[in-house]
MMTF fields as JSON, N, C-alpha, C and O atoms, coordinates in Angstrom:
{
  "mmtfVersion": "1.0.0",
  "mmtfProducer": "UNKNOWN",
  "numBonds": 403,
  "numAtoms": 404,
  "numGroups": 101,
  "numChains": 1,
  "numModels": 1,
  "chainsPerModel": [1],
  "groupsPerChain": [101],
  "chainIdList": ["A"],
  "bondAtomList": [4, 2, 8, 6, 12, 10, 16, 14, 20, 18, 24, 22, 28, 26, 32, 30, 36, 34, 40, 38, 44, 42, 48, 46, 52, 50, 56, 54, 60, 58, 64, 62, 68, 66, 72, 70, 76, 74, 80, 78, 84, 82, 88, 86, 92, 90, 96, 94, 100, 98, 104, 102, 108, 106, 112, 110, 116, 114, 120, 118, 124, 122, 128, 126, 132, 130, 136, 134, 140, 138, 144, 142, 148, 146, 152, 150, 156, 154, 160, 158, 164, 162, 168, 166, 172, 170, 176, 174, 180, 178, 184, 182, 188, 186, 192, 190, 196, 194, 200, 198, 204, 202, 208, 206, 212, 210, 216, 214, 220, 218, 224, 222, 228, 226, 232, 230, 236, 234, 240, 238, 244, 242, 248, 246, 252, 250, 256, 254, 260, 258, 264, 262, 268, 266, 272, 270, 276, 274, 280, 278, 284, 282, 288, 286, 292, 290, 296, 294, 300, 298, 304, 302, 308, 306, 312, 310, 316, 314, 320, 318, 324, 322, 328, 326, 332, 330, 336, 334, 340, 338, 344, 342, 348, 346, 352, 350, 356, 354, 360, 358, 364, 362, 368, 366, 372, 370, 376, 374, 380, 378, 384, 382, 388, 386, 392, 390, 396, 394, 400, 398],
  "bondOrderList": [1, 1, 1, 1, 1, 1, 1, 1, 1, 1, 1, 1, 1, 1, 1, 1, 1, 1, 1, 1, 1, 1, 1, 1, 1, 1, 1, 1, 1, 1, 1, 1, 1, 1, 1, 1, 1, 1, 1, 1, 1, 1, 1, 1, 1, 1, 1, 1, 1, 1, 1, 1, 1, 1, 1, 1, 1, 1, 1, 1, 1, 1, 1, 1, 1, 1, 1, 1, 1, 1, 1, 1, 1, 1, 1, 1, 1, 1, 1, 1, 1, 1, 1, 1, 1, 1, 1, 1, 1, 1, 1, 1, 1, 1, 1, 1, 1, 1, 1, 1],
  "groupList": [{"groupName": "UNK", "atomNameList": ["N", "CA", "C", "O"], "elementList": ["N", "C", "C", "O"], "formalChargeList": [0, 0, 0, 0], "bondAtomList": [1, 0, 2, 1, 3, 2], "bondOrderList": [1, 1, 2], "singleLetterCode": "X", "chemCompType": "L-PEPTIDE LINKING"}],
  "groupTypeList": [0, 0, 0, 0, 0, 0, 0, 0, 0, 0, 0, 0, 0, 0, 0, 0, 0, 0, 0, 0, 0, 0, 0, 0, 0, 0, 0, 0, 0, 0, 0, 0, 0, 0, 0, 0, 0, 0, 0, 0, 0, 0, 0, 0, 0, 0, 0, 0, 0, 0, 0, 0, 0, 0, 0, 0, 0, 0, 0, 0, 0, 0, 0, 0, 0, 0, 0, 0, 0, 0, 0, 0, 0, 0, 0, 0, 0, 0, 0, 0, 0, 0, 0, 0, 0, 0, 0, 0, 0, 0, 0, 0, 0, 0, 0, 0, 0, 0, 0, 0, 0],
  "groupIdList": [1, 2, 3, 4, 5, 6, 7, 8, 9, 10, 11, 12, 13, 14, 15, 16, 17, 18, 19, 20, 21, 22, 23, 24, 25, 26, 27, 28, 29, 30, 31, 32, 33, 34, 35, 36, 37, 38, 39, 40, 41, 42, 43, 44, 45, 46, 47, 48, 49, 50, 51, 52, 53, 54, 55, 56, 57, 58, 59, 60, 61, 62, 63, 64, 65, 66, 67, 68, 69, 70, 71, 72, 73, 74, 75, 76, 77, 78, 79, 80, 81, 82, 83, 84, 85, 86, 87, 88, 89, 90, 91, 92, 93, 94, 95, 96, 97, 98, 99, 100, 101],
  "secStructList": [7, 3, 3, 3, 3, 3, 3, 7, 5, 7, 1, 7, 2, 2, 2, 2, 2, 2, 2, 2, 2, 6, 7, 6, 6, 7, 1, 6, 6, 6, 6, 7, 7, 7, 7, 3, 3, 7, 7, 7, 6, 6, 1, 6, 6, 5, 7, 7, 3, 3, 3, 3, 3, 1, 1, 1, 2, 2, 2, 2, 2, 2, 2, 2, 2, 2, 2, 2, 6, 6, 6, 6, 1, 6, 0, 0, 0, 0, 0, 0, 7, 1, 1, 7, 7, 3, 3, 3, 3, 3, 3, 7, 7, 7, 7, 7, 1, 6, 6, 7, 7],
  "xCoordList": [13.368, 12.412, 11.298, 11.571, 10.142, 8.884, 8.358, 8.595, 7.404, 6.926, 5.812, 5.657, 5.096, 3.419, 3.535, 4.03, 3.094, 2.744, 1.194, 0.286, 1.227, -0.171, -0.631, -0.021, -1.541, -1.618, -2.905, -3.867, -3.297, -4.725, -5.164, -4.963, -5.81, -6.71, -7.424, -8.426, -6.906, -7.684, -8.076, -7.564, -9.369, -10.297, -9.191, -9.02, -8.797, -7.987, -7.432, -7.89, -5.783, -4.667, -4.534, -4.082, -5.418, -5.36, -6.066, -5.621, -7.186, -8.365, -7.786, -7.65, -7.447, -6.289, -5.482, -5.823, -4.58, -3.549, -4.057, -3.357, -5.462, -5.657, -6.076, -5.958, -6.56, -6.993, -5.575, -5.216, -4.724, -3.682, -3.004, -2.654, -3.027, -1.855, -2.793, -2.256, -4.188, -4.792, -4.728, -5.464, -3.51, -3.093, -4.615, -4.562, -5.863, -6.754, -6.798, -7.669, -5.422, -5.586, -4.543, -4.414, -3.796, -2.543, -1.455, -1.001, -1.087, 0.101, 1.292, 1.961, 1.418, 2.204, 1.989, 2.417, 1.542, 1.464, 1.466, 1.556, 1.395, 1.448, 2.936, 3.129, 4.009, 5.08, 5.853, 7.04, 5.599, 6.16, 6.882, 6.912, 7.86, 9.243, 9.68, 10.638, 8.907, 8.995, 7.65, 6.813, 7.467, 6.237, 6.834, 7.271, 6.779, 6.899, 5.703, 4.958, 5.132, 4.287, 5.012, 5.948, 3.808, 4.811, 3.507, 2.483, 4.189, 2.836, 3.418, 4.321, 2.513, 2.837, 2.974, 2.178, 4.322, 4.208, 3.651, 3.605, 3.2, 2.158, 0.553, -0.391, 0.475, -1.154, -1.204, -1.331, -1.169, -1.094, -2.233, -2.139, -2.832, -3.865, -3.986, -4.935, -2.64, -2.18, -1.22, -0.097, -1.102, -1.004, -0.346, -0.689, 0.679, 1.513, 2.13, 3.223, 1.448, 2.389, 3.02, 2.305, 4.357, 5.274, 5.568, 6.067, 5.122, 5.071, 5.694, 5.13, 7.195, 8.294, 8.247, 8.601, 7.777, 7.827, 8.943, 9.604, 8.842, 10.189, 10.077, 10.922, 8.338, 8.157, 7.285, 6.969, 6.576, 6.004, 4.165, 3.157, 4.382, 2.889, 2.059, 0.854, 3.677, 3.463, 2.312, 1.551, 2.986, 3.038, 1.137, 0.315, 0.828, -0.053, -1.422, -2.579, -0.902, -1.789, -2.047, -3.09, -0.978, -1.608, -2.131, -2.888, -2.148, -2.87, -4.68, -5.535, -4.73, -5.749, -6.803, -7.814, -6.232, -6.644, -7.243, -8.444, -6.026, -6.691, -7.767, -8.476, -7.823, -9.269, -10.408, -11.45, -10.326, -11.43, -11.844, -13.012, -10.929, -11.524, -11.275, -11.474, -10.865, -10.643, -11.59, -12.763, -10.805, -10.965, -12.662, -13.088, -13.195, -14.244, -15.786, -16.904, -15.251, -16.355, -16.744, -15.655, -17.565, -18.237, -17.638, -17.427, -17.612, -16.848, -15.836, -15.547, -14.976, -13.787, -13.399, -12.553, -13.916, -14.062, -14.567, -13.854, -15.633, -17.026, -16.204, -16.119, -15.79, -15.431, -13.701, -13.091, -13.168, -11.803, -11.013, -10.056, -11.194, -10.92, -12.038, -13.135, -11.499, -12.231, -12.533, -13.603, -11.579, -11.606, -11.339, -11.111, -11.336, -10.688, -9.06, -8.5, -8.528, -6.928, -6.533, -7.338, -5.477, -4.287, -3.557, -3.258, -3.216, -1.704, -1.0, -1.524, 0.084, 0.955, 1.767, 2.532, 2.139, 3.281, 4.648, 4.623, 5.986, 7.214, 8.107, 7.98, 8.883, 10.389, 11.4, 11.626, 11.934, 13.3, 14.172, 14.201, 15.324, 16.305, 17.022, 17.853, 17.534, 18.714, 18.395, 17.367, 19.902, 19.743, 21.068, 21.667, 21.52, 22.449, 22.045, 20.948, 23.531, 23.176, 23.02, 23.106, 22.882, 23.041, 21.734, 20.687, 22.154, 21.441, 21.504, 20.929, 22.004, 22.34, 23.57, 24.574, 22.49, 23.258, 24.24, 24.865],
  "yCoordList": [1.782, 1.188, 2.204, 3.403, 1.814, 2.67, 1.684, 0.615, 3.24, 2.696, 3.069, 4.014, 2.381, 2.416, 3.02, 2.308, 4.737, 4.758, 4.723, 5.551, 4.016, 4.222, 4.574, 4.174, 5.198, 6.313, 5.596, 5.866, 4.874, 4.075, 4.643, 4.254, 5.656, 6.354, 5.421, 5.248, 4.463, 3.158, 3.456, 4.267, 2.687, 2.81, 1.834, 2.272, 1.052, 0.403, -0.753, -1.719, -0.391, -1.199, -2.344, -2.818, -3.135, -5.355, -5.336, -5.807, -4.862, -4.921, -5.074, -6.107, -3.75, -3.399, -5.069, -5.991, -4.935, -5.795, -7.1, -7.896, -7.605, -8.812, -9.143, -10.162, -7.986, -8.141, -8.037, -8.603, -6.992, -6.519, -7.905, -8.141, -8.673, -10.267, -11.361, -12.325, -11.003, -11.885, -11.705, -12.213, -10.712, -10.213, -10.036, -10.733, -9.093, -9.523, -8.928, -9.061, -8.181, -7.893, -8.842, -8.797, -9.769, -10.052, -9.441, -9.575, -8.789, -7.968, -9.36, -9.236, -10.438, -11.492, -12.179, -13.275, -11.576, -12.528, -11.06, -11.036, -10.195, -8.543, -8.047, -7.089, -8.796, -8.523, -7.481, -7.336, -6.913, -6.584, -7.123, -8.308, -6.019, -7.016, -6.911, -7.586, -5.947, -5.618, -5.098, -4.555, -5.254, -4.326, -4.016, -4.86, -2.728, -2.188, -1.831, -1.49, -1.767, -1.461, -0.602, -0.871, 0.862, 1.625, 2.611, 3.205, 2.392, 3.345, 4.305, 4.175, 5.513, 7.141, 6.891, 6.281, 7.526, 7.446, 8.099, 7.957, 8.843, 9.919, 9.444, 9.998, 8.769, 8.9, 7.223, 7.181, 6.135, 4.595, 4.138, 3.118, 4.669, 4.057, 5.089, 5.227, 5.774, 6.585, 5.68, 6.13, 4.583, 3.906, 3.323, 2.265, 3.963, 3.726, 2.56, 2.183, 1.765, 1.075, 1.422, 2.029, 1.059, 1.134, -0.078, -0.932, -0.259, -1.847, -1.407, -0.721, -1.723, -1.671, -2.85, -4.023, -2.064, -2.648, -1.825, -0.822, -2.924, -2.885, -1.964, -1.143, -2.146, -0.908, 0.123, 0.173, 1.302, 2.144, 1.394, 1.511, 0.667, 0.1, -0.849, -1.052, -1.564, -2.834, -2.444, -3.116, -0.689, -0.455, 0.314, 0.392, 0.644, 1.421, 0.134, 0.316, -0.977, -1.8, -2.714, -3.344, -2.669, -3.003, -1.968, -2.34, -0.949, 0.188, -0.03, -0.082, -0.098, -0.248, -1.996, -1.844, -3.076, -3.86, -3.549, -3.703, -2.853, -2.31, -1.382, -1.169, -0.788, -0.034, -0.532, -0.166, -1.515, -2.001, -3.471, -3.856, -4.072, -5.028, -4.906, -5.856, -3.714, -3.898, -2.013, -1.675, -1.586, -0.48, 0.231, 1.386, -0.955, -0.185, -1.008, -1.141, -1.475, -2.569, -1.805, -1.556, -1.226, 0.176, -0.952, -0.446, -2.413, -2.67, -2.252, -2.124, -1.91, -1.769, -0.268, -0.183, 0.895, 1.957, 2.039, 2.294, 1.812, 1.543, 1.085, 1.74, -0.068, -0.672, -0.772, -0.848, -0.764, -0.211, 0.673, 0.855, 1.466, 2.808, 4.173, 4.194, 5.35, 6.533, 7.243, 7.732, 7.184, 8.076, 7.136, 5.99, 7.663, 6.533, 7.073, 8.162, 5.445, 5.448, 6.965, 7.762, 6.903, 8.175, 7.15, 6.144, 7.34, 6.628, 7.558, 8.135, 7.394, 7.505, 7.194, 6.485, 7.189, 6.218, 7.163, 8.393, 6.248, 7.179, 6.695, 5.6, 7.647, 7.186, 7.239, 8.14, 6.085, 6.359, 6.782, 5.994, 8.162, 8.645, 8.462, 9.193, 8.181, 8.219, 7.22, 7.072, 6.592, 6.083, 5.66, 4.671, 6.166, 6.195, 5.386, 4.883, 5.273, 4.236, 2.557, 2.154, 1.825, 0.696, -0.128, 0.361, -0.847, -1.665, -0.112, -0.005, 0.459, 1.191, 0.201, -0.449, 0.69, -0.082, 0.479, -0.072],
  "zCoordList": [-10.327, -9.423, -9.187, -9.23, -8.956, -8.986, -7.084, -6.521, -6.772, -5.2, -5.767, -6.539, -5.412, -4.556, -3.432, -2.558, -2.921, -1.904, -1.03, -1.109, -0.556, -0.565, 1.346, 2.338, 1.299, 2.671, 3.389, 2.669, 4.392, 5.104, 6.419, 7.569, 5.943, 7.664, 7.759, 7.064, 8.881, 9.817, 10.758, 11.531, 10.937, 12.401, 13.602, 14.74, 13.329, 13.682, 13.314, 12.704, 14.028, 13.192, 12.751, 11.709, 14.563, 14.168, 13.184, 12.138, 13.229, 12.185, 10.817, 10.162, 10.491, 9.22, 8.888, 8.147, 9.6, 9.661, 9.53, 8.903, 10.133, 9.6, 8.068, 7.388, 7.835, 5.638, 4.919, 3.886, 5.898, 5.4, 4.605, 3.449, 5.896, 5.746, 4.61, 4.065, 4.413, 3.529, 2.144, 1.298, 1.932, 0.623, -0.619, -1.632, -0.415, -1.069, -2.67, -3.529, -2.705, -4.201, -5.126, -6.349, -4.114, -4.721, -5.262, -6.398, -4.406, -4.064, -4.507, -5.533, -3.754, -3.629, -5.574, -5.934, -6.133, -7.648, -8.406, -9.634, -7.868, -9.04, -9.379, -10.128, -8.75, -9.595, -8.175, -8.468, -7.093, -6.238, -5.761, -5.429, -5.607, -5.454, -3.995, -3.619, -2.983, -1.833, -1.202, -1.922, 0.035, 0.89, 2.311, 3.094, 2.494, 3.737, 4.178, 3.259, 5.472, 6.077, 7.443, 8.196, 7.297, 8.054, 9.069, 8.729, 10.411, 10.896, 11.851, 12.677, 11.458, 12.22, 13.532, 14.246, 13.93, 15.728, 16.515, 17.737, 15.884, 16.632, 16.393, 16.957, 15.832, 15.468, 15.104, 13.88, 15.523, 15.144, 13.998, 13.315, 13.963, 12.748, 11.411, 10.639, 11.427, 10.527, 9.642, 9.871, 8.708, 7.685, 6.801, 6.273, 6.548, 5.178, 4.468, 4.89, 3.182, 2.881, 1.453, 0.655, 1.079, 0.243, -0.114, 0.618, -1.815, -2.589, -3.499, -4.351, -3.563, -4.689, -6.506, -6.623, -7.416, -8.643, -9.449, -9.181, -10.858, -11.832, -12.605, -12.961, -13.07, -13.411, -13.171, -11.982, -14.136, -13.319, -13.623, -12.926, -14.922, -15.385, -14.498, -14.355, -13.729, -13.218, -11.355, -10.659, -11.304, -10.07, -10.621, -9.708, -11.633, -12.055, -12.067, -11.687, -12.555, -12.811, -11.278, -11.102, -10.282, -8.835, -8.357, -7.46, -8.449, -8.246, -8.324, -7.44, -9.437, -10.586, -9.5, -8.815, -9.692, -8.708, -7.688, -7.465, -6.65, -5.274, -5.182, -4.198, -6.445, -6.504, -6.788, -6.243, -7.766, -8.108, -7.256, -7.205, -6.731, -5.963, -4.209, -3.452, -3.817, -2.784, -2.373, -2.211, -2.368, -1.823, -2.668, -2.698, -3.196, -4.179, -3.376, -3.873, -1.909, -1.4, -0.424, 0.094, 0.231, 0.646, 2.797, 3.899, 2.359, 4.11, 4.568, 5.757, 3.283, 3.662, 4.104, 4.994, 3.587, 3.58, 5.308, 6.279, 5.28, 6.02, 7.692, 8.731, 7.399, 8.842, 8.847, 9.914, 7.831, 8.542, 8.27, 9.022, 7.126, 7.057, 7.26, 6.702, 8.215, 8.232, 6.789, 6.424, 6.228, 4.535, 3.794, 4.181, 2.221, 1.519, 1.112, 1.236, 0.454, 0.993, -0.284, -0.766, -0.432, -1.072, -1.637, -0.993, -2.899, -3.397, -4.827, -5.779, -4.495, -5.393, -6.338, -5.684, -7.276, -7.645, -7.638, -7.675, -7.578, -6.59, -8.067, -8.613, -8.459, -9.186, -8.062, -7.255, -8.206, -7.312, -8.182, -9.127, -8.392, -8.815, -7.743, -8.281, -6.695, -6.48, -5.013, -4.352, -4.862, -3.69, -2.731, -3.155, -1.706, -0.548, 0.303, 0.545, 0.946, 2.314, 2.305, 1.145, 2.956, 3.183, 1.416, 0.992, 1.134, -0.253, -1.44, -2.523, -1.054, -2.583, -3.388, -3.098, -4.948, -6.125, -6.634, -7.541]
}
């Protein structure tokens, strides 16, 4: 399994959260097989979401989307993020605890 991490210094969260839910890269048709949305307790418009794919291309090529149609529109930057986002892509090697395979 491969993660998307991806890191969103937001001006603020509803704001965020309402594009968030309008899925605008199609997250919901890119083959993700999960999304967590996760925010810093210390700092609330500190960001994180984690979008679980099968593979690492699948996770490279939603990547690739969110850059070019989302995060590449000077509003989005502009009015709801301070910087632009951070992402990663994650191998999972190992896994414990409750839904380990």
């Amino acid at each position: 399994m491969f993660t998307l991490q991806i890191s969103y210094p937001v001006r603020d969260y509803g704001a965020f959260k309402k594009v968030f839910d309008t899925d605008p890269a199609g997250r919901a048709a890119s083959g993700a097989r999960s999304v967590r949305l996760l925010r810093d307790t210390a700092d609330q418009n500190s960001v994180v979401v984690h979008l679980d794919f099968d593979t690492k291309d699948a996770a490279g090529v939603f990547l690739e989307q969110l850059r070019s149609q989302v995060w590449d529109k000077p509003e989005v930057i502009g009015d709801l993020m301070t910087a632009s986002p951070t992402a990663r892509i994650l191998e999972e090697v190992a896994r414990e605890g409750q839904g380990a395979g």
